[in-house]
VOMAR-670594 format. One line per 8 residues: number of its first residue (from 1); their letters; for each residue z negated, y negated, x negated of N, C-alpha, C, O. Coordinates in nm, 2 decimals. Layout:
NUM = A = Z,Y,X,Z,Y,X,Z,Y,X,Z,Y,X ~ ... .
END
This chain:
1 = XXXXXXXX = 1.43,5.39,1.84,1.36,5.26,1.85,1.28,5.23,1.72,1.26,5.12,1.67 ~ 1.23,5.34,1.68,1.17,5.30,1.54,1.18,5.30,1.42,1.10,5.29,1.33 ~ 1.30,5.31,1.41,1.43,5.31,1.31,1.46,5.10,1.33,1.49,5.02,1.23 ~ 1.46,5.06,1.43,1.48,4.96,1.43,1.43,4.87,1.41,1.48,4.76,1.36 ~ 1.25,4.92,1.46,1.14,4.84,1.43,1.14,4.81,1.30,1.16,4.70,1.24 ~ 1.13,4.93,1.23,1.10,4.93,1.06,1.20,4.83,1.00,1.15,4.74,0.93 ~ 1.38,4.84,1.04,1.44,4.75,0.99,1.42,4.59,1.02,1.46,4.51,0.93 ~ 1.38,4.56,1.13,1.31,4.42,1.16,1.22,4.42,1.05,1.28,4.38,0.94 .
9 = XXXXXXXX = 1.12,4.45,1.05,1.00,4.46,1.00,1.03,4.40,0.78,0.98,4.31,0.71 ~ 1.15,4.53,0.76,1.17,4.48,0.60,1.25,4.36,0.61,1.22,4.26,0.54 ~ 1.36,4.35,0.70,1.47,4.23,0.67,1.31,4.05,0.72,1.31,3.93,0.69 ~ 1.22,4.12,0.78,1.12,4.03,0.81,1.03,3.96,0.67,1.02,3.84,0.64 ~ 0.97,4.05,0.62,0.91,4.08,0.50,1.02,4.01,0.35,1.00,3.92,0.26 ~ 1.12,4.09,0.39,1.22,4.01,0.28,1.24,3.89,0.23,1.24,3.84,0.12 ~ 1.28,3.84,0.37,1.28,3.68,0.39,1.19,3.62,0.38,1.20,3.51,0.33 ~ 1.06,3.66,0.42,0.90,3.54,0.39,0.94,3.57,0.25,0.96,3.46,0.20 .
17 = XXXXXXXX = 0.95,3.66,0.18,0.95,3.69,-0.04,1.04,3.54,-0.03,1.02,3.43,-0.06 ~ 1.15,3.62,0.01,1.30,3.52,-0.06,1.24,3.36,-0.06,1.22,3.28,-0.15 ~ 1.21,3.35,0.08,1.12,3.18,0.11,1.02,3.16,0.02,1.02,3.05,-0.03 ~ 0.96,3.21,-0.02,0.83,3.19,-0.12,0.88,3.16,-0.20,0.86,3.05,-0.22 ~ 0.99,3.23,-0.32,1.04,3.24,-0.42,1.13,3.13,-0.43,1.11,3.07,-0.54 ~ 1.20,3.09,-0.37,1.27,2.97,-0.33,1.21,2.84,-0.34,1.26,2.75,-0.41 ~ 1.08,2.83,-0.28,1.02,2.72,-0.26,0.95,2.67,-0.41,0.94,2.55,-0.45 ~ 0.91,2.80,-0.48,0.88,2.83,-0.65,0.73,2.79,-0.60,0.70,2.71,-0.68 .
25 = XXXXXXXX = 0.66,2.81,-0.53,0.53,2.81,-0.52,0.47,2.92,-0.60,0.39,2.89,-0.69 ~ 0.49,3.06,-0.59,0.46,3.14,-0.69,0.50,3.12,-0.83,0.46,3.19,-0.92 ~ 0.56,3.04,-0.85,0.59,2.98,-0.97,0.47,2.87,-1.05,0.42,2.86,-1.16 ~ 0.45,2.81,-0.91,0.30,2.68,-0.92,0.18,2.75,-0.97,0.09,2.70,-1.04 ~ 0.20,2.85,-0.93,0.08,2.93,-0.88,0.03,2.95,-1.08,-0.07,2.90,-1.13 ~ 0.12,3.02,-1.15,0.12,3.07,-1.24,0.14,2.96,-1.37,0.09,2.97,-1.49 ~ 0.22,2.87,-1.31,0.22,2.73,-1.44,0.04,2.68,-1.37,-0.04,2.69,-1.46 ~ 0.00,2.65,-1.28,-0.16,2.61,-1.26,-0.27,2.70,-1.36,-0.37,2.66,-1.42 .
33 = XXXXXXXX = -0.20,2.88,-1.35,-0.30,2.94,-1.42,-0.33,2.89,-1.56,-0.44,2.85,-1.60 ~ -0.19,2.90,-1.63,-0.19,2.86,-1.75,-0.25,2.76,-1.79,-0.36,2.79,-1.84 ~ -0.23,2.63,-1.79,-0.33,2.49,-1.72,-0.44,2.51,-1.73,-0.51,2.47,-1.82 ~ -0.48,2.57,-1.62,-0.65,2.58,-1.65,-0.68,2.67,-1.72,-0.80,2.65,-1.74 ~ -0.65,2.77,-1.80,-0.69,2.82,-1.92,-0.70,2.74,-2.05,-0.79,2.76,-2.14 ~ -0.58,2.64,-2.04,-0.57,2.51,-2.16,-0.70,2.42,-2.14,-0.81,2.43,-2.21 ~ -0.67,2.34,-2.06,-0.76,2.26,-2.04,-0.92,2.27,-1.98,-0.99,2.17,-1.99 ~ -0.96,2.39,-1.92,-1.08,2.41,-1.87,-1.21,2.29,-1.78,-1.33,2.28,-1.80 .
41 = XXXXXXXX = -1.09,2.21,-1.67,-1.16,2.12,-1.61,-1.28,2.21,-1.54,-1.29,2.34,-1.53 ~ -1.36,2.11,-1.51,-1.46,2.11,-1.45,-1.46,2.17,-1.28,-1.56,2.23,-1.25 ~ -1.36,2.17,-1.19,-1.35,2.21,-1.09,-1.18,2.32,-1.09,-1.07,2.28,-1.13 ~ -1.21,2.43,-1.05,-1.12,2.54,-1.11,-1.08,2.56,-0.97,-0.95,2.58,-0.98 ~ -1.12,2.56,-0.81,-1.09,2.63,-0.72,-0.98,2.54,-0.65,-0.94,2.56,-0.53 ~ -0.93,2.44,-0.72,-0.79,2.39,-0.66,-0.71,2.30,-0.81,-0.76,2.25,-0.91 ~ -0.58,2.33,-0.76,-0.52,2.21,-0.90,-0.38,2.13,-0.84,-0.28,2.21,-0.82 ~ -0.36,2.02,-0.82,-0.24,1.92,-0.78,-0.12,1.98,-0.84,-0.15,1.98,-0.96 .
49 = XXXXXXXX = -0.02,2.01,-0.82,0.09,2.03,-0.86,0.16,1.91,-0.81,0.13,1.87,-0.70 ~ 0.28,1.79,-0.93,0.39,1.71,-0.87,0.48,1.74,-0.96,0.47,1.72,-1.08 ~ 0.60,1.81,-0.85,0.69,1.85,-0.92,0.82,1.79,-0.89,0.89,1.82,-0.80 ~ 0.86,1.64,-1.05,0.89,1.55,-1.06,1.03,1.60,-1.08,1.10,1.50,-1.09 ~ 1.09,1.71,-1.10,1.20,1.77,-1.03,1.29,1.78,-0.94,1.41,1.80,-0.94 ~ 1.17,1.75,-0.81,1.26,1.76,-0.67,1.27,1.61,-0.64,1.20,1.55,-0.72 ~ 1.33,1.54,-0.56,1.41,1.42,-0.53,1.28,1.35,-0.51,1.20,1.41,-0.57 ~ 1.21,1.22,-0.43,1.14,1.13,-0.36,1.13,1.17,-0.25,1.02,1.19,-0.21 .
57 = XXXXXXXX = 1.22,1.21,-0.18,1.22,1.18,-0.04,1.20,1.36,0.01,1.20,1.41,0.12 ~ 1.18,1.40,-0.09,1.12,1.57,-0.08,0.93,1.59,-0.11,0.84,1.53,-0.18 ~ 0.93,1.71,-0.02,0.79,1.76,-0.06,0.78,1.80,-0.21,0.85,1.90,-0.26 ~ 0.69,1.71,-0.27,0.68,1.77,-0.40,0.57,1.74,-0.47,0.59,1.71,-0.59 ~ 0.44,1.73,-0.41,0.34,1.73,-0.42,0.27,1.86,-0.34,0.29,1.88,-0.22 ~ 0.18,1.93,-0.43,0.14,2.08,-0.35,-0.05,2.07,-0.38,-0.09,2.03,-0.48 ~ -0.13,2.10,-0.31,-0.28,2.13,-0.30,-0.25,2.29,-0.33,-0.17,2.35,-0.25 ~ -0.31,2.36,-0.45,-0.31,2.46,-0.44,-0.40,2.50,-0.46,-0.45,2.48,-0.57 .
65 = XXXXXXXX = -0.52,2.63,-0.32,-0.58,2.69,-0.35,-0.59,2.79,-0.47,-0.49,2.87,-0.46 ~ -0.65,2.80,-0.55,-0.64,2.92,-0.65,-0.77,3.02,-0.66,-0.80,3.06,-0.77 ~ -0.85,3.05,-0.55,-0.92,3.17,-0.46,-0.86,3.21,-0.41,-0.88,3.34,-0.41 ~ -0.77,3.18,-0.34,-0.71,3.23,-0.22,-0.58,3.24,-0.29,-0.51,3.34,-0.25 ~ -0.53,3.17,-0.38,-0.34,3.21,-0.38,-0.26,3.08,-0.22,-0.17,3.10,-0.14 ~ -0.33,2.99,-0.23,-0.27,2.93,-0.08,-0.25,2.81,-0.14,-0.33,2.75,-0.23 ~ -0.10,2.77,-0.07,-0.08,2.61,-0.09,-0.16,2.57,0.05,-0.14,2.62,0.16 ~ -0.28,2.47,0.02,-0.34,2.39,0.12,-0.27,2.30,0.19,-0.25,2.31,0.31 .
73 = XXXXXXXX = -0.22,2.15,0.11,-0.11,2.07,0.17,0.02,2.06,0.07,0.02,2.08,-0.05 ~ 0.09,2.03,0.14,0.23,1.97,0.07,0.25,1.86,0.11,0.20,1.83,0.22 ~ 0.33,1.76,0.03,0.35,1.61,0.08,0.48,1.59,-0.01,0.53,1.67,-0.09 ~ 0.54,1.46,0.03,0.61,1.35,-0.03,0.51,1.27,-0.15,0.40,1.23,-0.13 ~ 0.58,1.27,-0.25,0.48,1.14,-0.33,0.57,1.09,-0.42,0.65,1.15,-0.49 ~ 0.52,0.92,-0.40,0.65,0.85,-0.54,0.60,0.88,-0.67,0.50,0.94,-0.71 ~ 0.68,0.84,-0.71,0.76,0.77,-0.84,0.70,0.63,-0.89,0.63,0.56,-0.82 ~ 0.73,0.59,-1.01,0.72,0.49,-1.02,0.92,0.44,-1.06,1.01,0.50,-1.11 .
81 = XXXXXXXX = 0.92,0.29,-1.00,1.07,0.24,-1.00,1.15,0.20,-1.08,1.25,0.15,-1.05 ~ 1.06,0.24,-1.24,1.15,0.21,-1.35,1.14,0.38,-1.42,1.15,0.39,-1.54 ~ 1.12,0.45,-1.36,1.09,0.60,-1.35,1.24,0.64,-1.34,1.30,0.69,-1.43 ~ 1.33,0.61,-1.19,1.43,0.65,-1.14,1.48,0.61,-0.97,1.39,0.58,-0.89 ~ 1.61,0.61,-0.95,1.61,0.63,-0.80,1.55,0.75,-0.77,1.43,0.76,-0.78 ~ 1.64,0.86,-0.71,1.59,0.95,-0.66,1.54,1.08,-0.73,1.50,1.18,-0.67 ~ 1.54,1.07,-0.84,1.46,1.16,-0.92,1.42,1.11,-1.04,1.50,1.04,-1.11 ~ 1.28,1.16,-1.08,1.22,1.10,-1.22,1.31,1.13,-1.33,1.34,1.24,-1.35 .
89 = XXXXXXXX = 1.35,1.03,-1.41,1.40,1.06,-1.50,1.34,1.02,-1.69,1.35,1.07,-1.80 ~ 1.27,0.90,-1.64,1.26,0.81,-1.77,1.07,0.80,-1.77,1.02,0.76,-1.67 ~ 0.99,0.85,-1.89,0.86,0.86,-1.84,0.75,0.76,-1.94,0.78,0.79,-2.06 ~ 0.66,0.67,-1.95,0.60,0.62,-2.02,0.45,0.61,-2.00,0.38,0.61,-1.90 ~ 0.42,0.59,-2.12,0.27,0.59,-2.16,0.23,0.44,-2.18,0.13,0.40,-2.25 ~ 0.28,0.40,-2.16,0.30,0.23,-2.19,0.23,0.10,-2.09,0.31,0.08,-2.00 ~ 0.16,0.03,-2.10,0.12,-0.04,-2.03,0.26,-0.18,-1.99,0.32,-0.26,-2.06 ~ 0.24,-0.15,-1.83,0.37,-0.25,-1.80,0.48,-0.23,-1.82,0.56,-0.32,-1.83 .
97 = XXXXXXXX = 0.52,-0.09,-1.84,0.60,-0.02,-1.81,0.68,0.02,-1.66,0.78,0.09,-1.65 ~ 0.60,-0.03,-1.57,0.64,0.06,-1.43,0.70,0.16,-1.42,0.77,0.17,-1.31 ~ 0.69,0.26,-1.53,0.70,0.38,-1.53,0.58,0.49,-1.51,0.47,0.47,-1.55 ~ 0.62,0.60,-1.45,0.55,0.69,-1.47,0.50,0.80,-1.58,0.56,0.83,-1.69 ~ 0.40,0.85,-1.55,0.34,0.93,-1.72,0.40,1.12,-1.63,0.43,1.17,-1.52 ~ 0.38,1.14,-1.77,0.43,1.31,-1.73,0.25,1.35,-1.79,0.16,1.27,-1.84 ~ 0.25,1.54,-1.77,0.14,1.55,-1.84,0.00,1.59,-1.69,-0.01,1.58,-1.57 ~ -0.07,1.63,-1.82,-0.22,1.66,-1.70,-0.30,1.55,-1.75,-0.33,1.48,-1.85 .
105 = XXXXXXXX = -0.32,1.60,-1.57,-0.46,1.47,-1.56,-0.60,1.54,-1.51,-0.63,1.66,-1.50 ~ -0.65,1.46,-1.49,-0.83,1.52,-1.41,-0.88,1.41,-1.33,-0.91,1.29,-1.35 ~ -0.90,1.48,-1.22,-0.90,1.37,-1.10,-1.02,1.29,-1.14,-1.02,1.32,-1.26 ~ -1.12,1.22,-1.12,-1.25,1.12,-1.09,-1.24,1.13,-0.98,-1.20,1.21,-0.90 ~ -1.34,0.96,-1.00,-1.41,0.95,-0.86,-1.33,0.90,-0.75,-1.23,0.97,-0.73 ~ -1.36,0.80,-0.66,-1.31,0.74,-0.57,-1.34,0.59,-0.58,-1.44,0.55,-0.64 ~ -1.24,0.48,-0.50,-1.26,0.35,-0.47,-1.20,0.29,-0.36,-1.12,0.37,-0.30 ~ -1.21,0.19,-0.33,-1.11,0.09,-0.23,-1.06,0.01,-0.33,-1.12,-0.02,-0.43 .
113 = XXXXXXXX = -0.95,-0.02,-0.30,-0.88,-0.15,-0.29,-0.79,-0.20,-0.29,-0.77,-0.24,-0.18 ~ -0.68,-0.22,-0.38,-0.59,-0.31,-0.31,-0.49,-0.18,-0.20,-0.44,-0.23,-0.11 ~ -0.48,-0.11,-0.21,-0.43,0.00,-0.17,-0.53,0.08,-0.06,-0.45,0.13,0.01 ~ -0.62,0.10,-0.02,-0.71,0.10,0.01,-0.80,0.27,-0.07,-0.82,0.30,-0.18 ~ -0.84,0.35,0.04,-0.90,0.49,0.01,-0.82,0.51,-0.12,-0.70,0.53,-0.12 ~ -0.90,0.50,-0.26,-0.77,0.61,-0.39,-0.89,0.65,-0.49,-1.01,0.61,-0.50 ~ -0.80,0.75,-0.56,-0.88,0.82,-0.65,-0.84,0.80,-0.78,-0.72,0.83,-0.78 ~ -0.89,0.77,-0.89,-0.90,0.78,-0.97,-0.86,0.91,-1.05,-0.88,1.03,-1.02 .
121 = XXXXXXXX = -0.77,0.85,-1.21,-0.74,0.97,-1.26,-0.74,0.97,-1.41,-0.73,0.86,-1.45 ~ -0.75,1.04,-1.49,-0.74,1.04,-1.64,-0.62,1.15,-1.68,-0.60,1.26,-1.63 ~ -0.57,1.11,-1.77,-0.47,1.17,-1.89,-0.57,1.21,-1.99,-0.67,1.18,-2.05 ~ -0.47,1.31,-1.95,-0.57,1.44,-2.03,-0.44,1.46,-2.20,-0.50,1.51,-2.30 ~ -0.33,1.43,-2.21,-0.25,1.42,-2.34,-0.24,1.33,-2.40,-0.20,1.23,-2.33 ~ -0.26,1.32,-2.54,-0.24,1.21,-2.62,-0.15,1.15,-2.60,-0.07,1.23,-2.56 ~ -0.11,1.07,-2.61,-0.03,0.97,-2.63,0.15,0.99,-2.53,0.26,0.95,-2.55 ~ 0.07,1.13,-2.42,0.21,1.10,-2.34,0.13,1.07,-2.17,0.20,1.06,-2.07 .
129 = XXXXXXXX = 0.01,1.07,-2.19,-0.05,1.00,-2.03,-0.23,0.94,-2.06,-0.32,0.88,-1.99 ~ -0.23,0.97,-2.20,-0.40,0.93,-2.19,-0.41,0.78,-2.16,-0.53,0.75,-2.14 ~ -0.32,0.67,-2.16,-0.39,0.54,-2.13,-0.37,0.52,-1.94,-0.37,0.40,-1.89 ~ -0.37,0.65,-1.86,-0.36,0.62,-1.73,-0.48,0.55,-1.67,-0.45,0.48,-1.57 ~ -0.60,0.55,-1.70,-0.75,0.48,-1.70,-0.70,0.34,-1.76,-0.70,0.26,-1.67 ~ -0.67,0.31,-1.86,-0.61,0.14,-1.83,-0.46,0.08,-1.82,-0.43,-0.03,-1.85 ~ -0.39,0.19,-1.77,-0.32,0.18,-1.67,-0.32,0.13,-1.52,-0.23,0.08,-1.46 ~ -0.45,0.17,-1.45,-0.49,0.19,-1.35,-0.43,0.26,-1.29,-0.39,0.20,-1.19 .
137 = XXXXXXXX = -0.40,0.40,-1.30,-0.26,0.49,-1.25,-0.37,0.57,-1.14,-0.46,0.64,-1.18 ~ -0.34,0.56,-1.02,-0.46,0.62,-0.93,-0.38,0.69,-0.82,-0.26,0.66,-0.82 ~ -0.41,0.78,-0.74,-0.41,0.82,-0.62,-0.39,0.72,-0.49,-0.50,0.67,-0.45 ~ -0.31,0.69,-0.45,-0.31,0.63,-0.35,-0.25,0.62,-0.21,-0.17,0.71,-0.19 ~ -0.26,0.54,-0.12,-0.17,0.56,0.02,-0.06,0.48,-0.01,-0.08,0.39,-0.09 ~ 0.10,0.50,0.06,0.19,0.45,0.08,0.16,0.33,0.17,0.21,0.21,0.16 ~ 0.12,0.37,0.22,0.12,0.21,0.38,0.17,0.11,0.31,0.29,0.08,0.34 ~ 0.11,0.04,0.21,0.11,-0.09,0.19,0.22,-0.15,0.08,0.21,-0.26,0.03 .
145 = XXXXXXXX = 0.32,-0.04,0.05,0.40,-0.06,-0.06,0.53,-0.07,0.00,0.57,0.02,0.07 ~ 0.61,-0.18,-0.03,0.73,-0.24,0.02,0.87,-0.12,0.00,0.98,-0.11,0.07 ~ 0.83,-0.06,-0.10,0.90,0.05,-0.11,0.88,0.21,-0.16,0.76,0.24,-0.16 ~ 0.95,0.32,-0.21,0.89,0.43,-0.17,0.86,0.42,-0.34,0.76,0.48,-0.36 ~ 0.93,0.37,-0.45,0.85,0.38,-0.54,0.73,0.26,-0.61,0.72,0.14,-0.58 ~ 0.67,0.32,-0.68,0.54,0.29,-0.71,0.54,0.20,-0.86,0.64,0.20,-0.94 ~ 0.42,0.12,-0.88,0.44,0.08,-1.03,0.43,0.19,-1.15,0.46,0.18,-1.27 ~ 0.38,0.32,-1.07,0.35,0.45,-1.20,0.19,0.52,-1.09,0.12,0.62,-1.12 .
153 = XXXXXXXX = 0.19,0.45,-1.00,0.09,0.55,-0.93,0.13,0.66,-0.84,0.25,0.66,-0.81 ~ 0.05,0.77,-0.79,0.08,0.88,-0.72,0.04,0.83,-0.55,-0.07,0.82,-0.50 ~ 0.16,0.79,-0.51,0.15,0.74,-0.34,0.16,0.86,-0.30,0.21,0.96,-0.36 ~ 0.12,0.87,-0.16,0.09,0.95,-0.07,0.12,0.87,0.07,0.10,0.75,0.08 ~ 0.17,0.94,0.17,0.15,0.93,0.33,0.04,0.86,0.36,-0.03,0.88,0.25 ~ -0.03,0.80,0.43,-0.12,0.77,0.48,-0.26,0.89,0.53,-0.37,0.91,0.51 ~ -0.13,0.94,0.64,-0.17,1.02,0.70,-0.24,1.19,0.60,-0.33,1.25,0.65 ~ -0.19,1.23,0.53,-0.23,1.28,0.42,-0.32,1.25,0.27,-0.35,1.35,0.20 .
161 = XXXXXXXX = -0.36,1.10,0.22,-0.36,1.04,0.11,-0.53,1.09,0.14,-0.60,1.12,0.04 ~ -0.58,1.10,0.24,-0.75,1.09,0.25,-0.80,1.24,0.21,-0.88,1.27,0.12 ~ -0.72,1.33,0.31,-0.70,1.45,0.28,-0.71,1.52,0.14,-0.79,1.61,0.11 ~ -0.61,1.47,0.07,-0.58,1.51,-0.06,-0.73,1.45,-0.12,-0.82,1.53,-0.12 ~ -0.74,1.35,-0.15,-0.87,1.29,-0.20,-1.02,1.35,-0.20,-1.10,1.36,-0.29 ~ -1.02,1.39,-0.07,-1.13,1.41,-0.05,-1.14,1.58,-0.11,-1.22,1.63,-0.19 ~ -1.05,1.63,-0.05,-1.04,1.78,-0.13,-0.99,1.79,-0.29,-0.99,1.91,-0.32 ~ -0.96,1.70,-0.37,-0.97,1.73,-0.49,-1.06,1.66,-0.63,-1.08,1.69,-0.74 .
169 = XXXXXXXX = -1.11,1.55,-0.54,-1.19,1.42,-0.64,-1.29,1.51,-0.72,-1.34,1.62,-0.69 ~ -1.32,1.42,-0.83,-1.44,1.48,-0.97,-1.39,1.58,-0.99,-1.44,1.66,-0.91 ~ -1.32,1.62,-1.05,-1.29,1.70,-1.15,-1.17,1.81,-1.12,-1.19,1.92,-1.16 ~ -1.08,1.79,-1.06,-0.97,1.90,-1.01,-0.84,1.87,-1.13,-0.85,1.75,-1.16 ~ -0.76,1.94,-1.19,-0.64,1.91,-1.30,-0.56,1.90,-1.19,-0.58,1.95,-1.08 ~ -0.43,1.81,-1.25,-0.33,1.76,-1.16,-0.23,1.77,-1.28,-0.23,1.71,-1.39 ~ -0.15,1.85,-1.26,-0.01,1.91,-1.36,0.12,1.81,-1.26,0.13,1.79,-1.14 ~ 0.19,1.76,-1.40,0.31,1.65,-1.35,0.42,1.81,-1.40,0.41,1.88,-1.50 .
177 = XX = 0.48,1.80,-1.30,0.65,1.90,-1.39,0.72,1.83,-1.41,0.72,1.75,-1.31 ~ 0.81,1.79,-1.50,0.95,1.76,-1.51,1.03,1.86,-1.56,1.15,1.83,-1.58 .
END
């Protein structure tokens, strides 16, 4: 019988690894470290991962604790629609572009409006995301957008969008992958 347990037990263990490694979360974990060693924001105990790799209609937005080693939330989040269909392909720093920027950012404050609950963000690279501040490139809810991509902002679920906000605003780094 305990010959059997033990083999549950590793074929158990194995597979949460293989899942982890799979999903490249320990992967996040370690592109985040790097990140905050570069840039040294102001709030260190979480950092946004959007990993502009996986399709739209995939989780690819991650909250990662980095005390803990824990993804807090995962989500869906657009694109912008001159970005790509189903995956980012085309990226701009450009005003009126409706493209999206690649690159780190740092979250700010918060506002309402046309979108409603969103957060504010700054580009943190020269000349491949710093004009996101007059851009208006913000954090925002999906609800109100006719479709799933965006003019160049980071949509969110509804049900998620407050969440995220509230646990990362003033000062958290937000890493784009492509």
């Amino acid at each position: 019988m305990k010959p059997l347990i033990f083999s549950f037990c590793i074929i158990f263990f194995c597979t949460l690894f293989l899942r982890a490694n799979e999903s490249g979360t320990s992967d996040y974990f370690t592109y985040a470290r790097m990140q905050l060693k570069k840039y040294h924001p102001p709030r260190q105990d979480y950092v946004i991962i959007i990993d502009y790799r996986k399709s739209i209609i995939s989780d690819r937005l991650y909250v990662l604790d980095m005390k803990n080693n824990h993804v807090v939330l995962s989500s869906n989040v657009s694109h912008a629609w001159n970005t790509g269909a189903m995956y980012a392909r085309k990226f701009s720093n450009e005003l009126g572009s409706n493209t999206s920027c690649k690159g780190n950012f740092l979250t700010r404050g918060t506002k309402y409006g046309k979108y409603g609950y969103s957060m504010i963000i700054k580009g943190l690279d020269q000349g491949i995301n710093d004009k996101a501040l007059s851009r208006a490139i913000i954090f925002h809810s999906d609800t109100k957008m006719k479709t799933k991509w965006s003019w160049g902002c980071f949509a969110t679920p509804e049900k998620i969008n407050k969440q995220i906000i509230d646990l990362t605003k003033n000062g958290v780094l937000v890493c784009v992958m492509v």
